[in-house]
N, C-alpha and C positions, 0 to 999 in steps of 0.2 A: 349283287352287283356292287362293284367298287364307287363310293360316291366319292368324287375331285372337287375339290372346295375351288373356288374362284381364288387364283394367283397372281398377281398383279406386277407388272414390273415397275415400279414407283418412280427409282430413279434413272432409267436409262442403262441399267448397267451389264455386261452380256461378258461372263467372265470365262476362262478355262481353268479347269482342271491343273494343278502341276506336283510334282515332286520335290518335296525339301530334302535336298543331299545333305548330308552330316560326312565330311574327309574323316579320312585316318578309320572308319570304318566300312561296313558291310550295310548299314543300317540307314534305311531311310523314311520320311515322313510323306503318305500318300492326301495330299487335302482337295477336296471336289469343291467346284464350282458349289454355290449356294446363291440362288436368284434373290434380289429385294423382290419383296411383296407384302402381299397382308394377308391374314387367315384369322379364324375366330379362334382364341387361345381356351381351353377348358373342354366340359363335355357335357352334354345336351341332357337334360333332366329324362331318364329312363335308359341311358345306358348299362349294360349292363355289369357291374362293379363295381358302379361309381358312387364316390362318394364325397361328403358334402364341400370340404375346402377345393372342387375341382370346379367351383361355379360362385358367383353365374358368369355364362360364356362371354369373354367382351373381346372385341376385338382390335388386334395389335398391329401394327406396322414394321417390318422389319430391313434393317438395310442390309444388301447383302453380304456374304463372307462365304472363306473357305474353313471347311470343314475336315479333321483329319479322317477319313475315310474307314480307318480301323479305331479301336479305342489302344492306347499307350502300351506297348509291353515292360515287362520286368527288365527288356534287356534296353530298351531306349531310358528309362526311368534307370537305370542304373548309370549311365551315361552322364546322368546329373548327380548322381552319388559319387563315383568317382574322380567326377570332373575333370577326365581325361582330355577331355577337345579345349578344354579353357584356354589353351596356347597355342593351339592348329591353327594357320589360315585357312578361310574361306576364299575360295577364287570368286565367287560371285556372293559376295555379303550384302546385305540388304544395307538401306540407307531409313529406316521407318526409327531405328531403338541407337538412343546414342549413347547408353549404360555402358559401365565396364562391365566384363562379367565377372572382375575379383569383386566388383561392391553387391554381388547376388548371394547372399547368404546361402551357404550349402545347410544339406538335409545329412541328417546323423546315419550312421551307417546301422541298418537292422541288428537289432541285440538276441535275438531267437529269428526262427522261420516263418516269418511274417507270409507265406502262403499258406501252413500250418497243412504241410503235406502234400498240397495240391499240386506245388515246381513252379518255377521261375524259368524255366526252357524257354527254347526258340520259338516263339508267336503266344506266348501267354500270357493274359494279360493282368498287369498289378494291380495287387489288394490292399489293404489295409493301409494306403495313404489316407492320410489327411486331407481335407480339403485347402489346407494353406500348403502341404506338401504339395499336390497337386498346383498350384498353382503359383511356387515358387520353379516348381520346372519349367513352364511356362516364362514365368520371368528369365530364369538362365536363357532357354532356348532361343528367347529374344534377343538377350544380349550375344549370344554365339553366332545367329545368323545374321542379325542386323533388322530380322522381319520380326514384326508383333506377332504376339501370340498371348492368347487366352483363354480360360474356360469360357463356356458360353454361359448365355444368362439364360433365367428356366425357360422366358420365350422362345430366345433363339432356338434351345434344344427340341422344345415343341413341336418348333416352324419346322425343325429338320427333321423330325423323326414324322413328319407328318408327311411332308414331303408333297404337300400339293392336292392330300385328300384330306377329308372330313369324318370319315367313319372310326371307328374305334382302333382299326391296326393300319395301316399304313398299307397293307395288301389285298388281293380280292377276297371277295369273301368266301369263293369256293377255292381259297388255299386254305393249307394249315398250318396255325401257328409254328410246331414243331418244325417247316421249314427254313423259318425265319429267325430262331430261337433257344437256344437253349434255356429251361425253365424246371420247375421242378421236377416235372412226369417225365423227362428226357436225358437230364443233366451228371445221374448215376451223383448228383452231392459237389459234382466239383464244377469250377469253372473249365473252360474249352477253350483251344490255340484258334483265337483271332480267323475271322473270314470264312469259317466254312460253312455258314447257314447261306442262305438269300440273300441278299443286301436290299433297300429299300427303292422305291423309285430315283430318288437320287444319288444310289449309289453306295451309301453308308452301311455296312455291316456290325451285327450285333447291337443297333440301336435298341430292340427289344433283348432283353436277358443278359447270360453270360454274366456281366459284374456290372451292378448300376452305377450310374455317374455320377460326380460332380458338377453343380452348374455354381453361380458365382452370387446366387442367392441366400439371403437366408429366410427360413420359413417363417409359413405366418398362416394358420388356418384360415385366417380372414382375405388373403392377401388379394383375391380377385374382387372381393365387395368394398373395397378402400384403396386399393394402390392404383395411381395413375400412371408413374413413372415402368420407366423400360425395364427395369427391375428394383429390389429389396437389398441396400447393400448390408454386406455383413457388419456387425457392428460386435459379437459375441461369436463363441467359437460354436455355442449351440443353440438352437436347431438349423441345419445350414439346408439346402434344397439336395434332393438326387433324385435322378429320374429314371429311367427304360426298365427297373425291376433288373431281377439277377436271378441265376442259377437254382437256387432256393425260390426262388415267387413261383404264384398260382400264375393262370394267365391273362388273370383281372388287374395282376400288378405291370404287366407288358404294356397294357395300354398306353395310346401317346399321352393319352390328359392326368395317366396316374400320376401321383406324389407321392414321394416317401422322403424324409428326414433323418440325421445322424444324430445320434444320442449317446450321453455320457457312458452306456454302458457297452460302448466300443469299446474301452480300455479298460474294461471291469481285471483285464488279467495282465496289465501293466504294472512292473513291479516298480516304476522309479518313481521320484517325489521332487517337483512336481510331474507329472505322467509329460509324456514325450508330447511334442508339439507336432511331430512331424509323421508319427506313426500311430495304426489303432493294432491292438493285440486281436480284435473279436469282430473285426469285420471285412473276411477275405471278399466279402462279392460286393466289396465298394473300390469302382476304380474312377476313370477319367477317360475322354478324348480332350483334342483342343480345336480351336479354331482362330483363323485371323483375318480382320474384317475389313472390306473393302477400303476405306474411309480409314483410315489410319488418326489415332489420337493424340493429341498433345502428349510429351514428357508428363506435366502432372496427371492426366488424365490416364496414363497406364498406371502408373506406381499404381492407384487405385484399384486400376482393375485387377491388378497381383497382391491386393490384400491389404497393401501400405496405407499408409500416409495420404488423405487426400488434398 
């Protein structure tokens, strides 16, 4: 039986669902409601898989936010590579980001096949970003609509992929993973086109497998027995947080409370000097979603959250 953790709506907030349009294409961004509440972040001593930097359990408060529903494809990340929209109007732009988007540093355009086989087609989703790649799209995407956007923090991703239970997956227990999941014993080696497992009780698809994510942390084996704050800000390019496990993991690594970290030897086959900021040569099943959060933040309080300058 499915255990439902106690969700709490903190601040009053009762949001919907919408659609971010991107003009001048085909392409659009699907982000779901995400309720505030609170749930205990980690995983209970005897689960099965767990292991030790997943505890001890404490528990977090979260405000809420929307969440992109899919994780990012090659063809929306490409978007930001070629920065074709930089000059399109938006008929309904947001009023949240007052950035130009010529002051959003672009991302260098892939020097080899940075899916290393796997395709960059219609609903698939991108590898071998970086975590400040990841989150300088994020910064663009703000300045192009007008609406914030950001990676989540490891809570928030938690909160989401938790979705309102307590148990190890997010589904009942008399499902199976493999519906929810692309993972190793299913995945034939490569990642999968976006949306066609299960989605979670709120909605999100491929929060377990397919390509793990970025959140806007960086690791810290200790991080649950010393960190107070909402998260770990980056301060180094490594060890940075990723979560939901990927195409390659066991399905001890799908769990909500796993952690896994990026390591220099993402770019072990990066030929330039110094190796690229924006690209990893050795890790196609690391990708991103985004999300953008009720409560909208100050001008200095984003740059931040896009990696900058605090």
């Amino acid at each position: 039986m499915l255990c439902i953790a106690h969700v709490s709506i903190l601040f009053g907030q009762q949001k919907k669902g919408y659609t971010q349009k991107l003009p001048a294409t085909t392409l659009k961004i699907e982000m779901v409601a995400i309720p505030s509440g609170s749930f205990k972040m980690g995983s209970p001593v005897g689960e099965k898989g767990r292991k030790e930097d997943e505890g001890p359990q404490r528990n977090m408060e979260i405000e809420g936010f929307w969440m992109s529903s899919y994780e990012i494809t090659w063809e929306l990340y490409n978007l930001f590579l070629q920065r074709e929209l930089d000059n399109v109007a938006f008929a309904e732009k947001g009023k949240e980001v007052e950035k130009r988007v010529d002051a959003v540093a672009g991302a260098t355009i892939p020097y080899v096949d940075m899916s290393l086989g796997m395709g960059t087609g219609k609903n698939l989703p991108i590898g071998n970003v970086t975590q400040l790649g990841a989150s300088k799209f994020c910064e663009w995407l703000s300045a192009v609509t007008g609406n914030f956007y950001r990676l989540p923090t490891e809570a928030e991703w938690e909160y989401a992929a938790r979705a309102g239970t307590a148990d190890a997956y997010s589904f009942d227990n008399d499902d199976s993973i493999e519906e929810y999941a692309w993972f190793s014993d299913n995945s034939g080696a490569t990642y999968h086109e976006i949306g066609k497992k299960k989605p979670n009780p709120w909605g999100l698809y491929d929060m377990y497998g397919n390509v793990a994510e970025w959140t806007l942390d960086q690791y810290d084996t200790n991080a649950y027995k010393e960190s107070t704050g909402p998260y770990i800000r980056v301060k180094k390019e490594y060890p940075a947080v990723i979560r939901g496990g990927s195409y390659k993991d066991s399905p001890e690594m799908m769990r909500s409370a796993s952690r896994a970290f990026s390591k220099p030897v993402w770019k072990q086959r990066d030929p330039q000097f110094p190796k690229s900021k924006w690209w990893h040569t050795d890790a196609p099943f690391v990708g991103f979603r985004i999300i953008r959060p009720y409560m909208t933040p100050n001008q200095k309080e984003q740059n931040s959250y896009w990696l900058g300058k605090e």
